[in-house]
N, C-alpha and C positions, 0 to 999 in steps of 0.2 A: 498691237498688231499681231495678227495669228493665220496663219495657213490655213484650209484646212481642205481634207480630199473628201470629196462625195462621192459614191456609190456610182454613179453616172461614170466617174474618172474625172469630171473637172477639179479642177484643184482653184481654188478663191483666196484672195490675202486683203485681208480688213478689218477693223475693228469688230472682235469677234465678243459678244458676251451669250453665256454657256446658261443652262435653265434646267430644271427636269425633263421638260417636253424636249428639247432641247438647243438650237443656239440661232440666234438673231445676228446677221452682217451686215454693219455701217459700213458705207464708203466702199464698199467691196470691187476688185478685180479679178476677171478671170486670167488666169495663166496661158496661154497660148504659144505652143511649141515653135520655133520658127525657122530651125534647123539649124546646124549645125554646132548646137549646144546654146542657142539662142535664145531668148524666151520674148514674146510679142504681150501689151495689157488692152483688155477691154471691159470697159466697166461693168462689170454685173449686175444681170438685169437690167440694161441698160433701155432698151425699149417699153421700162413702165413708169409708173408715173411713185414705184416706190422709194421715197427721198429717205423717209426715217429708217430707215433697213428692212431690211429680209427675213423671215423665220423659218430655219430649215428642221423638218424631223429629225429624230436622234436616229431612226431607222435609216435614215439618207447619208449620214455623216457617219464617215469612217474612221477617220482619226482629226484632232485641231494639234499643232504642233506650231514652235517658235520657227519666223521665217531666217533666214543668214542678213545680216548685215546688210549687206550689199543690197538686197530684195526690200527691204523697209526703205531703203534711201532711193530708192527706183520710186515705189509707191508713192515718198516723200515730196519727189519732186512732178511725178503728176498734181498731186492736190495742192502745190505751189509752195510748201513748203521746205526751202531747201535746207541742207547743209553744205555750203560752200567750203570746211576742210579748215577757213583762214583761222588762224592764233591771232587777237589785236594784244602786243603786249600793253602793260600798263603803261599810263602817259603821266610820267613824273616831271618835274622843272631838276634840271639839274646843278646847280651852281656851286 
């Protein structure tokens, strides 16, 4: 999972892979500011009919960088994949 800012200002978080021409986004979200140090997600590109990803120029893209913690587990849990945090310890017999 990668960040990454384009040239426009949007900023996208998704499975990002990097090329000469330069980089292709799965699954990808747009960032959306929502005030008060908030941030809102809506899926990028979401009005087309691209499922297997995006290819952005390397002239568009400004920087891809690692997203915080917190941002991948946000992402995580739109695409239904959670991490609910719980430890199951081991389940021993004890006698």
């Amino acid at each position: 999972m990668k960040l990454v800012r384009l040239s426009s200002g949007e900023e996208v978080i998704g499975e990002v892979t990097e090329n000469e021409n330069g980089i292709e986004i799965k699954g990808g979200y747009s960032l959306i500011p929502t005030g008060e140090g908030k941030l809102g997600f809506m899926p990028f590109m979401a009005y087309t009919k691209a499922t297997e990803g995006i290819s952005i120029s390397n002239r568009f893209v400004l920087f891809v960088v690692d997203p915080i913690d917190e941002l991948v587990k946000q992402i995580n849990g739109l695409n239904g994949i959670e991490d609910t945090g719980l430890i199951v310890p081991d389940q021993k017999i004890i006698t």
